[in-house]
N, CA, C and O of each residue as an XYZ file, in Angstrom:
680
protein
N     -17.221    -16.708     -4.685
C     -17.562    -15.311     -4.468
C     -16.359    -14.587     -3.860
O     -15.529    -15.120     -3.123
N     -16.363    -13.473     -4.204
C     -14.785    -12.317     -4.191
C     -15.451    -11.883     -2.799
O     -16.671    -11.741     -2.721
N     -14.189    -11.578     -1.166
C     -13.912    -10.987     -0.649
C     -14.474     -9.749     -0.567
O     -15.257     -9.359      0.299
N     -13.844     -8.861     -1.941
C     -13.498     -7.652     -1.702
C     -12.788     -7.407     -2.752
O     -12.760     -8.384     -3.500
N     -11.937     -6.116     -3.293
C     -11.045     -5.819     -4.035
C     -10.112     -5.598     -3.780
O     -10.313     -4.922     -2.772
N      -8.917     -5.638     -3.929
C      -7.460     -5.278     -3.097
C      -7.176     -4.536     -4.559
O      -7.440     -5.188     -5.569
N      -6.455     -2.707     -4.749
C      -6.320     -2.145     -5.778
C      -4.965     -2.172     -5.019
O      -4.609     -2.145     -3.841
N      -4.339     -2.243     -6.313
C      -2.046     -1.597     -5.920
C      -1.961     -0.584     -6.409
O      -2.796     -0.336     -7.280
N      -1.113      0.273     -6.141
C      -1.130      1.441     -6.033
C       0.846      1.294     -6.263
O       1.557      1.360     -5.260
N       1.381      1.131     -7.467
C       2.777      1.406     -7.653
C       3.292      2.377     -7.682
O       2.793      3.473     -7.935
N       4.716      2.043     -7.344
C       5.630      3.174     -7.178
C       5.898      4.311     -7.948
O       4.783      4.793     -8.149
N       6.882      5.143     -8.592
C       6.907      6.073     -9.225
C       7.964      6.174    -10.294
O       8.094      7.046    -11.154
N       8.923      4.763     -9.988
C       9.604      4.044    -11.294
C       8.949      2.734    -11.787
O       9.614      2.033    -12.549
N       7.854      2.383    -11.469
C       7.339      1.289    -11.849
C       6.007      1.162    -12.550
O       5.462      2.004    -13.263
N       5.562     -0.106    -12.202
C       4.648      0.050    -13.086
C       3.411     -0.845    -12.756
O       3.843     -1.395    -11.743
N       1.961     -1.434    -12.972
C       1.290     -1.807    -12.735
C       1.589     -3.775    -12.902
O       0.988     -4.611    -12.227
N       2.376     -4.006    -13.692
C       2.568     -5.621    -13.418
C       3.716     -5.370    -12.864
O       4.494     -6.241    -13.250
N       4.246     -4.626    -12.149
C       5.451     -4.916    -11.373
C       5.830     -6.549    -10.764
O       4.932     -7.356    -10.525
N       7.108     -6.821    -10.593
C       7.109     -7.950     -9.355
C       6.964     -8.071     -8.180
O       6.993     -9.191     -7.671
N       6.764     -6.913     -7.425
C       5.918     -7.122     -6.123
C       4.557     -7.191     -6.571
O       3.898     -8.147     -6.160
N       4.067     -6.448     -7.256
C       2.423     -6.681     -7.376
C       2.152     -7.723     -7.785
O       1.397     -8.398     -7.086
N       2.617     -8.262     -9.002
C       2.216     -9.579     -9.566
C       2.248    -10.851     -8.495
O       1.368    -11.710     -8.437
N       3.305    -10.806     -7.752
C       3.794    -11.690     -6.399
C       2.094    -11.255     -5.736
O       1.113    -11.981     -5.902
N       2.077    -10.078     -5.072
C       1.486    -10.140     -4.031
C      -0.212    -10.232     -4.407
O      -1.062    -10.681     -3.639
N      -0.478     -9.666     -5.841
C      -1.972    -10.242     -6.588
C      -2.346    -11.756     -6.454
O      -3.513    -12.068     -6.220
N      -1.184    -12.875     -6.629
C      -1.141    -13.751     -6.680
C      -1.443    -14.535     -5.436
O      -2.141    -15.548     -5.486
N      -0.933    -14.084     -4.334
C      -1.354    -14.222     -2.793
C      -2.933    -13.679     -2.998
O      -3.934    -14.372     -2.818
N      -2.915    -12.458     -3.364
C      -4.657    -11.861     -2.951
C      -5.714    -12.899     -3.596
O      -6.687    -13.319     -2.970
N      -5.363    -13.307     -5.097
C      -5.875    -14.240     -5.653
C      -6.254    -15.457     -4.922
O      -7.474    -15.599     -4.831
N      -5.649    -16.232     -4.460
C      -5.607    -17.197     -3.406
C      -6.194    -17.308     -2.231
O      -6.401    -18.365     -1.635
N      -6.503    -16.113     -1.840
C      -7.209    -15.564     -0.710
C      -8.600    -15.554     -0.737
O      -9.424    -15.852      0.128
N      -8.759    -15.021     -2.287
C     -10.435    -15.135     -2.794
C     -10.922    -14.088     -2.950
O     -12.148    -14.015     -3.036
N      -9.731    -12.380     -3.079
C      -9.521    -11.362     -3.579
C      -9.941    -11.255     -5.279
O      -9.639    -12.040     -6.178
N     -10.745     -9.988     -5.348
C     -10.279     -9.523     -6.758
C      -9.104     -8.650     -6.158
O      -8.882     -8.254     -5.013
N      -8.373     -8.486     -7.466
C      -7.552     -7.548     -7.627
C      -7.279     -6.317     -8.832
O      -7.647     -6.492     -9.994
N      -6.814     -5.475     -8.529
C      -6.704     -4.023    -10.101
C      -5.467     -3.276     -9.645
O      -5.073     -2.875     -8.550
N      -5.087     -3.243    -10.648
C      -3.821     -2.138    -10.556
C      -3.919     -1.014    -11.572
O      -3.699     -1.404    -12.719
N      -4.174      0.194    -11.458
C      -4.206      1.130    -12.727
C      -2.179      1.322    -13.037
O      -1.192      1.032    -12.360
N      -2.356      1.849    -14.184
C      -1.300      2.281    -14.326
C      -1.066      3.945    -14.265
O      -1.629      4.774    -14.981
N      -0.281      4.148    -13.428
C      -0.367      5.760    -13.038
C       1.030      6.593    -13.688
O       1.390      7.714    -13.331
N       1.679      5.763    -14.695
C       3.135      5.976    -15.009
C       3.154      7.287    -15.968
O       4.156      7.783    -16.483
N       1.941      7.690    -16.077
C       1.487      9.154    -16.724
C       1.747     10.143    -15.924
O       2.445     11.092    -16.284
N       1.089     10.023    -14.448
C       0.916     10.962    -13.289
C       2.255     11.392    -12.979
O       3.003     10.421    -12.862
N       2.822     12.494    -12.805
C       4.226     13.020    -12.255
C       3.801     12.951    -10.936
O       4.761     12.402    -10.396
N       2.881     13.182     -9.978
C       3.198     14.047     -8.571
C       1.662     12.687     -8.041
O       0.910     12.055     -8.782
N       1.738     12.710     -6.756
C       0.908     12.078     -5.951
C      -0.694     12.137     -5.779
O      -1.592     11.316     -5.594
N      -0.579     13.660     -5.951
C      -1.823     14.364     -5.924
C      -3.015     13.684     -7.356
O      -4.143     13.201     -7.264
N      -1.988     13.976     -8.774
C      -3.069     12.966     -9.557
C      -3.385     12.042     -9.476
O      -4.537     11.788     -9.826
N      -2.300     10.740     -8.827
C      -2.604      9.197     -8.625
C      -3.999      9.389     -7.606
O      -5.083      8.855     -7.844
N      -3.788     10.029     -6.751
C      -5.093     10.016     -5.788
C      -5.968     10.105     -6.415
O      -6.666      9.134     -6.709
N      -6.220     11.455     -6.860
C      -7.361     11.813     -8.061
C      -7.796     10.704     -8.699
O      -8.977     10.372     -8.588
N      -6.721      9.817     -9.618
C      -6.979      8.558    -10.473
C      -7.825      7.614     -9.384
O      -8.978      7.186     -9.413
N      -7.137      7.529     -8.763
C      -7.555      6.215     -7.306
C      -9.059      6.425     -6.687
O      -9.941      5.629     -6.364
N      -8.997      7.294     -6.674
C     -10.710      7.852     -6.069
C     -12.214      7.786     -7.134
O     -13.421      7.681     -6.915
N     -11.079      7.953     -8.727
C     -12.428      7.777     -9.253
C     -12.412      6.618     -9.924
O     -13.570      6.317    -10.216
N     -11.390      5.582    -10.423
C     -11.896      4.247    -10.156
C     -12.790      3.672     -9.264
O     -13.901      3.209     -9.521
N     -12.093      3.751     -7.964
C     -13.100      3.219     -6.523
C     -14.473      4.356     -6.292
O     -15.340      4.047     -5.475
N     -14.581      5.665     -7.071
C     -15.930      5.855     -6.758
C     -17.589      5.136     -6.432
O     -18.569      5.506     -5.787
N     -17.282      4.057     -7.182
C     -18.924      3.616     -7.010
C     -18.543      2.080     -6.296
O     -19.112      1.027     -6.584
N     -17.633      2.213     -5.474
C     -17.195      0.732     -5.612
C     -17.938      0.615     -3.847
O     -17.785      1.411     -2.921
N     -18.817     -0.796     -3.881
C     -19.731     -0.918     -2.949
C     -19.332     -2.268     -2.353
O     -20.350     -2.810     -1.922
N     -18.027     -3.171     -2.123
C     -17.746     -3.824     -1.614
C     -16.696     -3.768     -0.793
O     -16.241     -2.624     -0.770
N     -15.861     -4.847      0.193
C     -14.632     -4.497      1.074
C     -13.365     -3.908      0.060
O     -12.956     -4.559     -0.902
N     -12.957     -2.897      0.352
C     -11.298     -2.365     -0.407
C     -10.311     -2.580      0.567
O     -10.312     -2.256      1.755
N      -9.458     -3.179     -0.109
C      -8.129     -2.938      0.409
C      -7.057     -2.202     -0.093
O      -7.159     -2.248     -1.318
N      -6.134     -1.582      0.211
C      -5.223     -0.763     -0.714
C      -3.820     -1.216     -0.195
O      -3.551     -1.418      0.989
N      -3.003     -1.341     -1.205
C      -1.770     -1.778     -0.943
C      -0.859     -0.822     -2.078
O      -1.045     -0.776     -3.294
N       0.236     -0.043     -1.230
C       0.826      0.931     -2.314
C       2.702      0.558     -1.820
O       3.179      0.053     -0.804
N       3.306      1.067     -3.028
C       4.511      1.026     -2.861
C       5.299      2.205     -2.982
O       5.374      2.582     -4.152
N       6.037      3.055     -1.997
C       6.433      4.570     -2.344
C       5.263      5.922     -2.332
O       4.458      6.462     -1.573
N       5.614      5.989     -3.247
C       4.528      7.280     -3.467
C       3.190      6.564     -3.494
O       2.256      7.219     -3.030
N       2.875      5.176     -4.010
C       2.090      4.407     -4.276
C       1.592      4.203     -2.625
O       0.418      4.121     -2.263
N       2.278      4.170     -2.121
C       2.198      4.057     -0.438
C       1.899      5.377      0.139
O       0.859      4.977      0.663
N       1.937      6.520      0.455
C       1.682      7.498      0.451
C       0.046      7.602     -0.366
O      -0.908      7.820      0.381
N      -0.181      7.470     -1.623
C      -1.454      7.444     -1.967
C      -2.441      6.197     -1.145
O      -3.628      6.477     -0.975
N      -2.147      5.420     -0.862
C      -2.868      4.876     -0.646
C      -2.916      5.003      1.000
O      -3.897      4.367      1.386
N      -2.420      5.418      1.775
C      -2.384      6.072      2.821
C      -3.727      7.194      3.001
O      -4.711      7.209      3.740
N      -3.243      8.048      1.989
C      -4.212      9.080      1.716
C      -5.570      8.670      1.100
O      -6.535      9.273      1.570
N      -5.768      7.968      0.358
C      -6.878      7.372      0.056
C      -7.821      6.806      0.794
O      -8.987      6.764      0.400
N      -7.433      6.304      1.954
C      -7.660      5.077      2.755
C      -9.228      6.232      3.377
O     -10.388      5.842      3.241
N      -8.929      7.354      3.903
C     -10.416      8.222      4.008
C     -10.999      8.163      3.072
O     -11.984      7.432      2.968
N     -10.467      9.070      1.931
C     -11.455      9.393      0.990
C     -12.394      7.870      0.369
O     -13.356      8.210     -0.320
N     -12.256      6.510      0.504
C     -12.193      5.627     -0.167
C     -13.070      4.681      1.416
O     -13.567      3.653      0.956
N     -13.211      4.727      2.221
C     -13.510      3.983      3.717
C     -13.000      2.757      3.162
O     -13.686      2.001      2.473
N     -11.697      2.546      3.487
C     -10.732      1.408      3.352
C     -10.695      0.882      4.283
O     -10.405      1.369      5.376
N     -11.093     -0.648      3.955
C     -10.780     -1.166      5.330
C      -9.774     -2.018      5.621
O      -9.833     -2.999      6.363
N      -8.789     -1.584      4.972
C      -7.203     -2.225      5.051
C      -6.187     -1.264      4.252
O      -6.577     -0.351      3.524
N      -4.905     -1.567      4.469
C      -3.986     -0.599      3.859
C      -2.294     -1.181      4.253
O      -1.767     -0.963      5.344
N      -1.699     -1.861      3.243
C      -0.444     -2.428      3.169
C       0.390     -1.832      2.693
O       0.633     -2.175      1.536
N       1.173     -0.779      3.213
C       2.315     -0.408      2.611
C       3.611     -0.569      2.692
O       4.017     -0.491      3.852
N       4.570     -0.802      1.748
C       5.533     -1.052      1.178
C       6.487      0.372      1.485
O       6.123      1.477      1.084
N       7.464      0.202      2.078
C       8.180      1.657      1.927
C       7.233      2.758      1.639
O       7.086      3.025      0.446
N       6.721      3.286      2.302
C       5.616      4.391      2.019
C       6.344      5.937      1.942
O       6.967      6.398      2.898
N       6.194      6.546      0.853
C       6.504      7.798      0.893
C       5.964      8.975      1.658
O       5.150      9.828      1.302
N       6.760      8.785      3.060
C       6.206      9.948      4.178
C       7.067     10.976      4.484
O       8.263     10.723      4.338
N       6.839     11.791      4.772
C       7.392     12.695      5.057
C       8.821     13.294      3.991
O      10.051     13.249      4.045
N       7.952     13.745      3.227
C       8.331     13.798      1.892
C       7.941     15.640      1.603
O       6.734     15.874      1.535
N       8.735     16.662      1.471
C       8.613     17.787      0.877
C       8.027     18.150      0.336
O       7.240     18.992      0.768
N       8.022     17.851     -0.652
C       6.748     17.887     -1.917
C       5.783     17.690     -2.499
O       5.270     17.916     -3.595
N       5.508     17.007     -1.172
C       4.257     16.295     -1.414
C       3.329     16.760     -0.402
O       3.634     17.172      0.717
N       1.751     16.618     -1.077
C       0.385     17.871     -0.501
C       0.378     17.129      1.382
O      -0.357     17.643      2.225
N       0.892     16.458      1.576
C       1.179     15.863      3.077
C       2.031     15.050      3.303
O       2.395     14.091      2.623
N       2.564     15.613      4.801
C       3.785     14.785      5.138
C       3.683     13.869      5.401
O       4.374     12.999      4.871
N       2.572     13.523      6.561
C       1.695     12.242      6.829
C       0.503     12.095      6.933
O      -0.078     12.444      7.961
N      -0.333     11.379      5.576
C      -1.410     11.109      5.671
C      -2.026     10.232      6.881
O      -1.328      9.488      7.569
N      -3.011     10.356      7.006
C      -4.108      9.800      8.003
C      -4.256      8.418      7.426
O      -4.520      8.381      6.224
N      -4.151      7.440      7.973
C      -4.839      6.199      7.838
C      -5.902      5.956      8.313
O      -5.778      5.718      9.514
N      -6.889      5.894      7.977
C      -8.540      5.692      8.325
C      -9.324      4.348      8.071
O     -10.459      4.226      7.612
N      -8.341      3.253      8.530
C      -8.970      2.064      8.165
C      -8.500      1.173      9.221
O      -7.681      1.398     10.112
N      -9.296     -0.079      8.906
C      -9.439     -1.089     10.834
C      -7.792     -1.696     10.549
O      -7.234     -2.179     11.535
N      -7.333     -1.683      9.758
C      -6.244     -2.924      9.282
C      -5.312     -1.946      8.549
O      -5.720     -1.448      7.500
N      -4.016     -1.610      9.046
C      -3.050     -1.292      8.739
C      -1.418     -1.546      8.956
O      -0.913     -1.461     10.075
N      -0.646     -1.869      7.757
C       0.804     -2.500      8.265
C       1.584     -1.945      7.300
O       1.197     -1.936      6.131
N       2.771     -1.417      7.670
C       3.805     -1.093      6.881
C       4.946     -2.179      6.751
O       5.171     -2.933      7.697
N       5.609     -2.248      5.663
C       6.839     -2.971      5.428
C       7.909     -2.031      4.989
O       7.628     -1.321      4.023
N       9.018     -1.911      5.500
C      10.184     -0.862      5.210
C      11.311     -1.661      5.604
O      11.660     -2.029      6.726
N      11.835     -1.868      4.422
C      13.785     -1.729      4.880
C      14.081     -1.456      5.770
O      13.317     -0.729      6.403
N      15.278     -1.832      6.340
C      16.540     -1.420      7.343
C      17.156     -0.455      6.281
O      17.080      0.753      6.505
N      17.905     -1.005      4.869
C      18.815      0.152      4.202
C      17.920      0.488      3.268
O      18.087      0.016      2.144
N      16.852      1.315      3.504
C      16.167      2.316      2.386
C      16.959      3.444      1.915
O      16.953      4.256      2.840
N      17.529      3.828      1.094
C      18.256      4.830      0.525
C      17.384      5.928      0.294
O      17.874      7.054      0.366
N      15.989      5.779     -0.011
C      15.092      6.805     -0.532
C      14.346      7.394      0.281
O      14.105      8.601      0.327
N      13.871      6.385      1.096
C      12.904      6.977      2.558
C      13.521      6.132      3.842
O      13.269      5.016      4.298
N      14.415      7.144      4.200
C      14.991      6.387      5.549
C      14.277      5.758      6.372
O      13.386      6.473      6.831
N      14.290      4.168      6.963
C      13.257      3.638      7.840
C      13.006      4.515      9.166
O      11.898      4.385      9.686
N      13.668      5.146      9.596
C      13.206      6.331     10.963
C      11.947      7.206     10.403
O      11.009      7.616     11.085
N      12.089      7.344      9.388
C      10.838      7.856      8.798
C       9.519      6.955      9.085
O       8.645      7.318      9.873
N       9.479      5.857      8.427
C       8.421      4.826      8.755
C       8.349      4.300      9.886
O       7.343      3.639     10.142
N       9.341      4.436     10.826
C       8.819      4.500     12.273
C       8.283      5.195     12.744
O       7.386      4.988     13.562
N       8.832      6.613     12.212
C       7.563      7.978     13.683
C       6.216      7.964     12.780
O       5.234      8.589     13.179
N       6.171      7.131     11.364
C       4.554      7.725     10.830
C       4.156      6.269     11.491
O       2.953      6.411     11.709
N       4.466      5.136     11.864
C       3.653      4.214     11.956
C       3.425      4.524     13.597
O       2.296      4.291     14.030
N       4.376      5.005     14.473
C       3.799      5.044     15.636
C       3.048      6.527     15.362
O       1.993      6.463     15.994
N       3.096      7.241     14.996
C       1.720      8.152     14.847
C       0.812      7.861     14.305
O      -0.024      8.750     14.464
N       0.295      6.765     13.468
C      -0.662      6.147     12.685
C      -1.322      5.344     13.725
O      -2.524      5.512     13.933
N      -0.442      4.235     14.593
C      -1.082      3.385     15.641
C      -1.161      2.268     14.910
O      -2.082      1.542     15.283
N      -0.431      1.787     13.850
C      -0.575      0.570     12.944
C       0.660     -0.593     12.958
O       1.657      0.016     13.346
N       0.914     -1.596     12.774
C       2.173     -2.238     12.466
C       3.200     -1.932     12.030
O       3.124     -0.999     11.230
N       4.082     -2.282     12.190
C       5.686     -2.220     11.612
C       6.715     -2.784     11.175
O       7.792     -2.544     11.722
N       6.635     -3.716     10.028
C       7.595     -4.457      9.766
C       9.236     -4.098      9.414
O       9.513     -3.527      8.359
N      10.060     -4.402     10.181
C      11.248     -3.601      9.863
C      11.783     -4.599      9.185
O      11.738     -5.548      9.967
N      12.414     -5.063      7.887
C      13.016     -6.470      7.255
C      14.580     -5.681      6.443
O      14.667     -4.684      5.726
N      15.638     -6.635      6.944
C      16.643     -6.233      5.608
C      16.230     -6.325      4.413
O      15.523     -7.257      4.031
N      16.645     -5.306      3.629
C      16.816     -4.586      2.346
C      16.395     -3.149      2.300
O      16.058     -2.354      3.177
N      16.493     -3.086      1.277
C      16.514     -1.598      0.458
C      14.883     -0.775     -0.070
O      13.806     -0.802      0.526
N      15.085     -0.385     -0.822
C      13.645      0.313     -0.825
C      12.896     -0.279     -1.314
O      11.883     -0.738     -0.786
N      13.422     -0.453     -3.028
C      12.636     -1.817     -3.387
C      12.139     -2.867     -2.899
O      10.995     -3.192     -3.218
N      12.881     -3.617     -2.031
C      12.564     -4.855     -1.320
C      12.384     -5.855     -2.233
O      12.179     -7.007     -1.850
N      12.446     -5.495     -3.676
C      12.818     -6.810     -4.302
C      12.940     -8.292     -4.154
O      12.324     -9.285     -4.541
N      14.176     -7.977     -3.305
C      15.291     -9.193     -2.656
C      14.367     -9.792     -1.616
O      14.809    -10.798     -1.063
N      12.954     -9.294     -1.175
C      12.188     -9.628      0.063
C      10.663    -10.107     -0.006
O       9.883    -10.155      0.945
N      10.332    -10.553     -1.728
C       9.408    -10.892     -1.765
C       8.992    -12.006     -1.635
O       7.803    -12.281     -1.792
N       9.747    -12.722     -1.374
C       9.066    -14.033     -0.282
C       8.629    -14.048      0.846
O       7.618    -14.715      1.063
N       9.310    -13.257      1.992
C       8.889    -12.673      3.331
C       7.501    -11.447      2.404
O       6.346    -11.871      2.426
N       7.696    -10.404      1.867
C       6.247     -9.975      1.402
C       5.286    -10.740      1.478
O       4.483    -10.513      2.383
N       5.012    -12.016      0.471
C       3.831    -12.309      0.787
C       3.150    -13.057      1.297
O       1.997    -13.378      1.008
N       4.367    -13.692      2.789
C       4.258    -14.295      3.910
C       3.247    -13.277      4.533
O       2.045    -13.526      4.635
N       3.846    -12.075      4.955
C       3.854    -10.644      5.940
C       1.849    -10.624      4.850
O       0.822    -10.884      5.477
N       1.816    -10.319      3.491
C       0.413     -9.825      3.079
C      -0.643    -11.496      3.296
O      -1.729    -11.456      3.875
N      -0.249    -12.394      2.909
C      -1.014    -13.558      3.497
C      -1.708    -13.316      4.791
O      -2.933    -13.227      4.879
N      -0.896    -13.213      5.777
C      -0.835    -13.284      7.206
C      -2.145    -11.612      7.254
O      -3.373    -11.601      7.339
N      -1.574    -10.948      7.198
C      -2.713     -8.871      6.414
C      -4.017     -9.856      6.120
O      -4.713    -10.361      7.001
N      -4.178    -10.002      4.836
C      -5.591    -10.921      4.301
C      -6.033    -11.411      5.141
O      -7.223    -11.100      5.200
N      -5.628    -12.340      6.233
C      -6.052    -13.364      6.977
C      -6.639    -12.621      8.181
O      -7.707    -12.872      8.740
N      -5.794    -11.705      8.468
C      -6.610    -10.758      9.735
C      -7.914    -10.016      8.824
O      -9.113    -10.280      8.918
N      -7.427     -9.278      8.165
C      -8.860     -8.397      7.751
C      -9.819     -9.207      7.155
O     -10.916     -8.962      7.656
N      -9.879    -10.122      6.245
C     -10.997    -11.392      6.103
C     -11.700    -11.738      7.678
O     -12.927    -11.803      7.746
N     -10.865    -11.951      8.914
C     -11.657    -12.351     10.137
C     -12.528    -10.896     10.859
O     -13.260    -10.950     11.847
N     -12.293     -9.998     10.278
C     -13.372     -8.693     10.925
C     -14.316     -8.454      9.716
O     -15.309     -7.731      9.799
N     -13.917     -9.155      8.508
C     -15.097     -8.464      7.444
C     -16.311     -8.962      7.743
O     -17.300     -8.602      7.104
């Protein structure tokens, strides 16, 4: 019997079998997670992925978790209300970002952790420091870049370790 659902929520050059997701599905799998990834590579701006994200999970009546990367992070940030999430893993999260319908979404769930680079080129990690200490959630600071690519072995050490806490409050 499934946990819960853990949905990914990818970035905005990527794509739904990405290699962090596939990596980190594979951990959720193991865990005793379902998992879903839509593909949002249609959506230009944040605001539709949400839209998308909300009405997948509309009728959805078991534990959610959301795990996003970038903008994917940022949505799922934002989701985490509309959706009563009771977890939320983000990856370089797109905060405090111009153009987007908020600078920093609200996290509204028991279980929250960010992972961000030292050399993010795209979203400077000082960024993911003042939203995580305004959030009140974790902070993983790890060398690399935005992608984090180069860091998905520590990833799904860091989401193992996520699963293992929010499985002990479900």
């Amino acid at each position: 019997m499934s946990k819960g659902l853990i949905h990914f929520v990818h970035g905005k050059e990527s794509g739904p079998g990405g290699s962090k997701i596939a990596a980190l599905a594979a951990v959720a799998r193991q865990h005793g997670w379902e998992v879903a990834s839509l593909d949002y590579s249609q959506c230009t701006g944040p605001g539709q992925r949400l839209a998308q994200l909300r009405e997948a999970c509309r009728d959805l009546d078991r534990p959610l978790l959301l795990v996003g990367s970038s903008m994917g992070g940022w949505v799922a940030a934002e989701a985490s209300a509309w959706l009563d999430a009771d977890g939320v893993f983000l990856l370089a999260p797109a905060v405090a970002m111009p153009d987007y319908p908020t600078q920093a979404p609200a996290i509204l769930a028991t279980h929250a952790e960010i992972v961000h680079g030292w050399d993010d080129e795209v979203i400077p990690c000082e960024r993911a420091i003042r939203y995580a200490r305004q959030q009140g959630c974790t902070l993983h600071l790890v060398p690399g870049d935005h992608r984090l690519t180069r860091r998905i072995p520590l990833l799904c050490e860091l989401f193992a370790a996520f699963l293992s806490r929010c499985a002990a409050s479900l």
